[in-house]
C-alpha positions in Angstrom: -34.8 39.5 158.4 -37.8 41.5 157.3 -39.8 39.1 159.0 -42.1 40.3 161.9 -40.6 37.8 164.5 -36.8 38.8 163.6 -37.4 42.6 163.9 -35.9 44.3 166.5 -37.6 45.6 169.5 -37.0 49.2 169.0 -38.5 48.7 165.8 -41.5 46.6 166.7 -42.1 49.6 169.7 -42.1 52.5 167.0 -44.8 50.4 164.7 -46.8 49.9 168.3 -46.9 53.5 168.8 -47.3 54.4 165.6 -50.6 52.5 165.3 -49.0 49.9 162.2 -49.0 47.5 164.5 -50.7 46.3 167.3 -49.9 44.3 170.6 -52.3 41.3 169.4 -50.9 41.1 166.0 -47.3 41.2 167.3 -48.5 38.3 170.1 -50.5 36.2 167.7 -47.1 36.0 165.4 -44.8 35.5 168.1 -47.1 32.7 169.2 -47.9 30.8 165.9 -44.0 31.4 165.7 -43.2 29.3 168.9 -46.3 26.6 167.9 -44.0 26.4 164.3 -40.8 26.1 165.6 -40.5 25.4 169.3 -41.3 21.4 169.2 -37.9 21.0 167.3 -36.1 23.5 169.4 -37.8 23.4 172.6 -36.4 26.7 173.9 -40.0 28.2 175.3 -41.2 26.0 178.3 -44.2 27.6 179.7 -46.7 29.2 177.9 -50.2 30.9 178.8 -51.6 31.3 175.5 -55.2 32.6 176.5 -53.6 35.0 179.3 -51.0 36.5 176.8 -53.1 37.4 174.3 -55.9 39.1 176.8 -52.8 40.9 177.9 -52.0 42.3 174.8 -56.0 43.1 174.1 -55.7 45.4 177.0 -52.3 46.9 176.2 -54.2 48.3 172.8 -56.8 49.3 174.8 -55.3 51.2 176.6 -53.1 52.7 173.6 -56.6 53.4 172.2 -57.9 55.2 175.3 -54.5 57.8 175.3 -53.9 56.5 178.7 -50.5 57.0 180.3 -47.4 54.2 178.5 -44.6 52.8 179.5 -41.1 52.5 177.0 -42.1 48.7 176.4 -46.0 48.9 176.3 -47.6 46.2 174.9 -44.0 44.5 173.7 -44.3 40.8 174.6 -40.8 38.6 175.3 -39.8 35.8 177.1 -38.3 35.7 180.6 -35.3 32.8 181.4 -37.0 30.2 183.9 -35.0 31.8 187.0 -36.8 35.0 187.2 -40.0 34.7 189.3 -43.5 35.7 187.6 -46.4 36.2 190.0 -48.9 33.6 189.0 -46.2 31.7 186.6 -44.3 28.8 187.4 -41.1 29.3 188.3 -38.9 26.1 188.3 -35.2 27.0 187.8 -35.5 23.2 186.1 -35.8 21.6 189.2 -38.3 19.0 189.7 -38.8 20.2 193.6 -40.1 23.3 192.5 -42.4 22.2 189.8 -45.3 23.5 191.2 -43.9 26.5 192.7 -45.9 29.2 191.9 -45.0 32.9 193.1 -47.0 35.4 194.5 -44.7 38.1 193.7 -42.8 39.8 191.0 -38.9 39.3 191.5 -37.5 43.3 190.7 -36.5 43.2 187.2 -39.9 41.6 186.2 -41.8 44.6 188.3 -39.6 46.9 186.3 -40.5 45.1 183.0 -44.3 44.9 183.6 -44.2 49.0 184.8 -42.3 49.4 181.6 -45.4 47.8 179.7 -44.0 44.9 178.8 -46.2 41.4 178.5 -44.0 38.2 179.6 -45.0 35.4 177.0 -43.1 32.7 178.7 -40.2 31.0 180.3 -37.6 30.1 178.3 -35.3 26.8 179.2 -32.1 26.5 181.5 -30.2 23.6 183.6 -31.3 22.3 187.2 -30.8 25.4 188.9 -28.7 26.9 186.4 -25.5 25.3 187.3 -24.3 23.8 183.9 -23.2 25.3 180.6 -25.6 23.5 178.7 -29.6 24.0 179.1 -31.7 20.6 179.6 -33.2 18.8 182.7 -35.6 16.4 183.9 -39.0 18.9 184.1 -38.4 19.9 180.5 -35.9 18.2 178.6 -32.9 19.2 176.3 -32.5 22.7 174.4 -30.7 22.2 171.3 -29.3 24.9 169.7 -31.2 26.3 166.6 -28.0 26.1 164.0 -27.4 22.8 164.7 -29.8 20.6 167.0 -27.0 18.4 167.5 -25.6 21.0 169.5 -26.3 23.2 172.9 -27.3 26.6 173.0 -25.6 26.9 176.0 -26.3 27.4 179.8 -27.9 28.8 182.0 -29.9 30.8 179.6 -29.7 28.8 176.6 -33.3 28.6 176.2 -33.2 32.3 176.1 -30.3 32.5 173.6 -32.2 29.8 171.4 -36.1 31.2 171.6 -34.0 34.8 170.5 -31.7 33.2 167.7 -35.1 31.3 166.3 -37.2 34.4 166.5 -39.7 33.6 169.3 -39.2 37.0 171.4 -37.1 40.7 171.1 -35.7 40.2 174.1 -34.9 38.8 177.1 -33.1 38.6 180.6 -30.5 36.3 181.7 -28.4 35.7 184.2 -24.3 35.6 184.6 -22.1 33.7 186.7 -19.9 32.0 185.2 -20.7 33.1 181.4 -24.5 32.1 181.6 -25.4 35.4 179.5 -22.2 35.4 177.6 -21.8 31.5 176.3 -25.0 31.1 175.3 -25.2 34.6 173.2 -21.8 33.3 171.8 -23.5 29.7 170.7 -26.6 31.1 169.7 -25.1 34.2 167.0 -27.1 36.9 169.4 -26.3 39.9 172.0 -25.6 39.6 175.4 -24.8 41.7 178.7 -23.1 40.9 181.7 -23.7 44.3 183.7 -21.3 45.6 185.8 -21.6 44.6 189.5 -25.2 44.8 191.4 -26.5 47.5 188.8 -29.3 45.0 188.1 -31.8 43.6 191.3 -31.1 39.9 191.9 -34.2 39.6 194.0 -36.7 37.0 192.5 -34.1 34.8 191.2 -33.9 31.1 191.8 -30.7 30.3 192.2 -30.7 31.4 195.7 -34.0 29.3 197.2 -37.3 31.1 196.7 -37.9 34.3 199.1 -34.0 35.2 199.1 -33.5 38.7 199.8 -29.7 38.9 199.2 -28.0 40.1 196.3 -25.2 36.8 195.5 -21.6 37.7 195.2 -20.9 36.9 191.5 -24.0 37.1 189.9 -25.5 39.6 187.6 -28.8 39.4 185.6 -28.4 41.1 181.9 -30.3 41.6 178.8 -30.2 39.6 175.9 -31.1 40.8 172.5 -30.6 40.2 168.7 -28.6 44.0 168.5 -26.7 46.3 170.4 -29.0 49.1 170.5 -32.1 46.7 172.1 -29.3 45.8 175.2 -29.1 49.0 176.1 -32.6 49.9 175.6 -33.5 47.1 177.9 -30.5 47.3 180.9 -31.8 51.0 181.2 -35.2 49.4 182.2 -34.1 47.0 184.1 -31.0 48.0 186.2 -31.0 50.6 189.6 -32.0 50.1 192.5 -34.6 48.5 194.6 -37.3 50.5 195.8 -35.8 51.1 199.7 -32.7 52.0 198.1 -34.4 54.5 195.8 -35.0 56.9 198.8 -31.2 57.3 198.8 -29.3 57.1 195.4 -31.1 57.1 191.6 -29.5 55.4 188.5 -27.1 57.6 186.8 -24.9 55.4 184.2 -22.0 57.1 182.1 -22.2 58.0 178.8 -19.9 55.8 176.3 -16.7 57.1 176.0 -17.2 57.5 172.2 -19.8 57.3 169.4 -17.4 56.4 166.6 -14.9 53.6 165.7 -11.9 56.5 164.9 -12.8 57.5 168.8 -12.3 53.8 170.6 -8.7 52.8 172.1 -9.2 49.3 171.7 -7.0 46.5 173.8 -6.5 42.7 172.2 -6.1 39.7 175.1 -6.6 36.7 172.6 -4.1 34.1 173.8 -3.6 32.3 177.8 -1.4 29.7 177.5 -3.7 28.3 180.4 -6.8 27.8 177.9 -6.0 27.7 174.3 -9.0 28.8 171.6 -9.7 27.2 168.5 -7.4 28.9 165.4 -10.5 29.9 163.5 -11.8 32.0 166.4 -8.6 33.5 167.2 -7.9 34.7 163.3 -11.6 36.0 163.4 -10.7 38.0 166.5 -7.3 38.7 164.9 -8.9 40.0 161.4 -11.7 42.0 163.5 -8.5 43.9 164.9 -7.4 45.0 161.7 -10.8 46.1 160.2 -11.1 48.3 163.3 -7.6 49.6 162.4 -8.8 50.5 158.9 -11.6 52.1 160.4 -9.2 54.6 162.3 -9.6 52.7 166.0 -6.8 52.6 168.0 -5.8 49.0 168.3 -3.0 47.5 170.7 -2.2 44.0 172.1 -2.9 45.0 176.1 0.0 45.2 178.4 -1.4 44.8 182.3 -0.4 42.0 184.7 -3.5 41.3 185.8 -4.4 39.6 182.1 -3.2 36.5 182.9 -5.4 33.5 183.6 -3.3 32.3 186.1 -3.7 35.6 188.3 -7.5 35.4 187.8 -8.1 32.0 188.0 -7.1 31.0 191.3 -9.3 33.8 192.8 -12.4 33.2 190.4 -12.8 29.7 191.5 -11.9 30.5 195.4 -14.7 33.0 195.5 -17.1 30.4 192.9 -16.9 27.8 194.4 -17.4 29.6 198.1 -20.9 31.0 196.5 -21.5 27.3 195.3 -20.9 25.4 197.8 -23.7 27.3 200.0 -26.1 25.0 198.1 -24.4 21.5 198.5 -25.0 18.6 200.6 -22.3 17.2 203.1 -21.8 14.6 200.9 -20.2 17.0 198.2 -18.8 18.7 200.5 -16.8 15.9 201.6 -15.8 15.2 197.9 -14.7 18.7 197.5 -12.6 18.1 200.4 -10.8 14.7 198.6 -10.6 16.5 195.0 -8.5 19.6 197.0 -6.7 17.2 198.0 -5.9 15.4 195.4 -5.7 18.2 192.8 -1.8 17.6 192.3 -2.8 13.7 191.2 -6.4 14.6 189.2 -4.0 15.3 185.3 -4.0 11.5 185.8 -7.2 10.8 184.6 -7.6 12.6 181.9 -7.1 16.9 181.1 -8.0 19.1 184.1 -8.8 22.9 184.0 -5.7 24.8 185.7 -6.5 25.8 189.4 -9.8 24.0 189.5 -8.9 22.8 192.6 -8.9 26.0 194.3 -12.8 26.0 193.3 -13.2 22.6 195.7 -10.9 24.5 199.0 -13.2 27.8 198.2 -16.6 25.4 198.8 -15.3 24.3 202.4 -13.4 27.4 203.2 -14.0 29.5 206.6 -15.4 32.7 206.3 -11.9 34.6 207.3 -10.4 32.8 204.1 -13.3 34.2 201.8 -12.5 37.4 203.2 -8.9 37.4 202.6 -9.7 35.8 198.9 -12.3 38.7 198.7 -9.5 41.3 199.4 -7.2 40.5 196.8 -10.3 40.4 194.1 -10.9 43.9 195.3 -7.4 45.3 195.0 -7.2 43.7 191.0 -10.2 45.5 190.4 -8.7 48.5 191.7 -5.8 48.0 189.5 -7.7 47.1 186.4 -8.8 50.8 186.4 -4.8 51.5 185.1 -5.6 49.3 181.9 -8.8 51.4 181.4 -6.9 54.9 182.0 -5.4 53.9 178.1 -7.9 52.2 176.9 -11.9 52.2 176.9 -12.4 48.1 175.9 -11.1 45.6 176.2 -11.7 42.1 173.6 -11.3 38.9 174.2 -12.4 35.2 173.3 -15.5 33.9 175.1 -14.8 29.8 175.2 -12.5 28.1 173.5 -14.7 26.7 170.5 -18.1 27.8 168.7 -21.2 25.4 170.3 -20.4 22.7 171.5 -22.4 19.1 171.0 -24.3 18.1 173.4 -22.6 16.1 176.4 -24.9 15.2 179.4 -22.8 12.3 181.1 -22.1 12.2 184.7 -19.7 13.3 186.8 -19.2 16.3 184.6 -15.2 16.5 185.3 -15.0 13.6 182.8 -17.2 15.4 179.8 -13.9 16.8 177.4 -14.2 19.3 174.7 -11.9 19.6 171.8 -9.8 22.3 170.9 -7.3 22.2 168.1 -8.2 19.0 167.6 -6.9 17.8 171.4 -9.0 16.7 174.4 -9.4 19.8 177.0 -11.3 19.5 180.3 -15.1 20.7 180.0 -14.4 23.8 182.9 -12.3 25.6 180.6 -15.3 26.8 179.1 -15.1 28.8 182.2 -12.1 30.4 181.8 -12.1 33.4 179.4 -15.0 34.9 181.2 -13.6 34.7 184.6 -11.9 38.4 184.4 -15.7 40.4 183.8 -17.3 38.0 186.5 -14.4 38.0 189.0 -14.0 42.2 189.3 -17.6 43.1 188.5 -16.9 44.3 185.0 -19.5 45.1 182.1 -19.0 42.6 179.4 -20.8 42.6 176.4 -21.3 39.5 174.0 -21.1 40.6 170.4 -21.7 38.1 167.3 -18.9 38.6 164.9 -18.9 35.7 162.3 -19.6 32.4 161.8 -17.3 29.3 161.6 -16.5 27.0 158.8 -19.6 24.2 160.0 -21.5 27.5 160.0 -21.6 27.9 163.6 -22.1 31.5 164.9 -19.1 32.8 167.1 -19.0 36.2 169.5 -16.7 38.4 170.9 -16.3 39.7 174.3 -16.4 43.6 175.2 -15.3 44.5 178.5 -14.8 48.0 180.1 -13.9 49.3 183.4 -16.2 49.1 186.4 -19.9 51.4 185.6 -19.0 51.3 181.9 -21.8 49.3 180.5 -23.1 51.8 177.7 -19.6 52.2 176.2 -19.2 48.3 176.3 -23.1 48.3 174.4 -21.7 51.5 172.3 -18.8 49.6 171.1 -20.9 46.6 169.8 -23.6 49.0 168.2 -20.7 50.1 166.5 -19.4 47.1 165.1 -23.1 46.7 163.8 -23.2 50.1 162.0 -20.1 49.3 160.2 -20.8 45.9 159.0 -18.3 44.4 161.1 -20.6 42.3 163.4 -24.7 41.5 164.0 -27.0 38.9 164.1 -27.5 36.4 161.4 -30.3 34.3 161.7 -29.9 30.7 161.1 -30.0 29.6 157.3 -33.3 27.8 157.0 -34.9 31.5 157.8 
């Protein structure tokens, strides 16, 4: 871990100004890094070799010349392939936009480049990030870099991958359904659903090119290889966009405690909905009891709303509502015959509980979305009684560690395993539906690694706005040996 490429970015920014290191060292190792390693893992998908490292020339210019810096100066990373780069193609992995080429920043790369930063590439997703796995036509298959016969994850598994195999500090993902949270999980790293709209969604592709609206759902995060990095990097990257700036500034909260002894820690493990693998679930189970030696208040949560079939009706309503903006008629119409079938769909093979409510939200009228939106806004009014006791909440992530790869079509036939049984591919969407659903912080915390030596994370979520106690909590776990990255074992 001593190695230049694995050291974390709050480290590799001290060295920088410090004068120990300099931009064009740091970008000549990241690069020769990526040439090493990429071809097997093929995480990083664009690259401007020749700009990057004139880039970083001027960065320690300018560092030479005492001029004015920015937090990140001269700190080159990698951006996920959704976030538009003036001058850098942005394709989302769609072949349609493989020569689209944007003429301006999207907000969190203005914040990043005002911050000093230098965007080294694009890292690898699915077409138009709409899978759990990252591959696609433009650019091919991601495979994950602890075993290449398995994902990273999706939508930013390249950007879980290019971290995990040491080819930036950070990066910034996107969250829908888990896209920041899965692949973190999969890939051993750190990961950060933010808490509803603190983070700019403009310049994001998914929505088309030149959308100016901020999608219900979605939430673009940081992605690091620690705890300390994530919140480093959201404090960069979240607040508001500059007409809104005339009007309200970023003020987050504090976390709610700065040692283990201090947390009141809640336990949701177990749905009968969406069983996990036992190895996860003991790992969770054990991490319980380590924070109980460590003086943590530790209880199995008690609230009616923690039950997947509560949130799971109303997750994929409101999903597949935002979805369905982008589909043809054609897919409309076989929404349409899947709701109605839903009762009948067990009979070819294991189905995800409620996933029919996902095909009625893609065709429903705009009155429906409003009532479905109502009753999401009055559980995440009452989730604020299970946050009065306690300040996080863990739970499982997906049911299993990485999966292997499984690109056959339709996708409601792919199956994962869990306890050794057949379970339908969506259920992988399940444990993360609660953060997503009521615009909760949710952080993505490596804790261990499986038998096969797969790494697996745990989820941290806190009440609405609580994102540095979330961070905190994970930092935490760090400091006391109970959880961090571990890179995979040929480094």
């Amino acid at each position: 871990m001593d190695a230049l490429h694995y050291q974390p970015a709050h480290e590799l920014l001290r060295q920088l100004e410090k004068g120990t290191l300099t931009s064009e060292q740091l970008t000549q190792a990241l690069l020769a890094r990526i040439r090493e390693q990429n071809p097997a893992i093929n995480a990083v998908v664009t690259l401007d070799e020749n700009r990057v490292l004139e880039q970083a020339r001027e960065a320690d210019r300018q560092r030479a010349n005492n001029q004015e810096l920015g937090p990140l100066h001269g700190l080159p990373l990698t951006l996920k392939d959704t976030w538009e780069v003036a001058g850098m193609t942005c394709t989302a992995g769609a072949p349609a936009l493989r020569n689209h080429r944007p003429e301006r920043h999207a907000d969190v790369v203005r914040r990043l480049e005002e911050a000093g930063a230098i965007i080294l590439g694009k890292t690898n997703i699915p077409l138009y990030a709409t899978d759990l796995q990252s591959y696609n036509k433009l650019f091919g298959v991601t495979n994950n870099p602890y075993d290449p016969s398995r994902t990273p994850g999706g939508s930013s598994g390249g950007a879980a991958a290019a971290l995990a195999a040491g080819f930036t500090p950070l990066e910034v993902g996107s969250d829908l359904a888990g896209s920041i949270r899965i692949p973190a999980h999969f890939c051993g790293v750190f990961g950060h659903k933010p808490s509803r709209s603190l983070v700019s969604f403009r310049g994001h592709i998914p929505g088309p090119p030149g959308t100016e609206s901020q999608p219900d759902l979605a939430e673009g995060g940081p992605m690091a290889r620690n705890a300390r990095d994530l919140a480093l990097l959201l404090k960069l990257i979240a607040g508001p966009r500059p007409p809104e700036s005339r009007s309200w500034a970023l003020a987050m909260e504090p976390a709610r405690f700065e040692k283990l002894d201090q947390a009141r820690v809640a336990l949701w493990l177990d749905d009968p909905l969406c069983p996990v693998e036992d190895e996860l679930v003991d790992g969770y189970r054990n991490l319980g009891k380590s924070l109980e030696d460590k003086g943590a208040l530790v209880a199995e949560a008690d609230n009616p709303l923690l039950s997947l079939e509560h949130i799971l009706p109303v997750y994929f309503n409101l999903l597949g509502s935002l979805i369905g903006t982008s589909l043809k008629p054609a897919q409309r119409r076989q929404m349409k015959w899947i709701a109605l079938l839903e009762r009948w769909l067990h009979l070819l093979g294991p189905t995800t509980p409620y996933i029919g409510e996902y095909a009625r939200g893609v065709n429903q009228r705009i009155y429906e979305w409003m009532q479905w939106s109502e009753v999401r806004e009055k559980m995440r009014a009452e989730i604020e009684t299970l946050f009065r006791d306690f300040d996080v909440l863990l739970t499982p992530i997906t049911p299993t560690a990485a999966i292997h790869h499984d690109h056959s079509q339709p996708v409601f036939k792919r199956r994962i395993t869990v306890a050794g049984k057949p379970r339908a591919y969506m259920d992988q969407f399940c444990w993360i539906a609660l953060a997503t659903l009521l615009g909760l912080p949710a952080t993505s915390v490596p804790i261990g690694r499986t038998k096969e030596g797969l790494p697996y994370n745990v989820q941290v979520i806190g009440a609405p706005g609580t994102d540095l106690t979330t961070i905190r909590f994970g930092e935490l776990l760090e400091e006391s040996g109970l959880a961090g990255f571990q890179p995979p074992s040929a480094d």
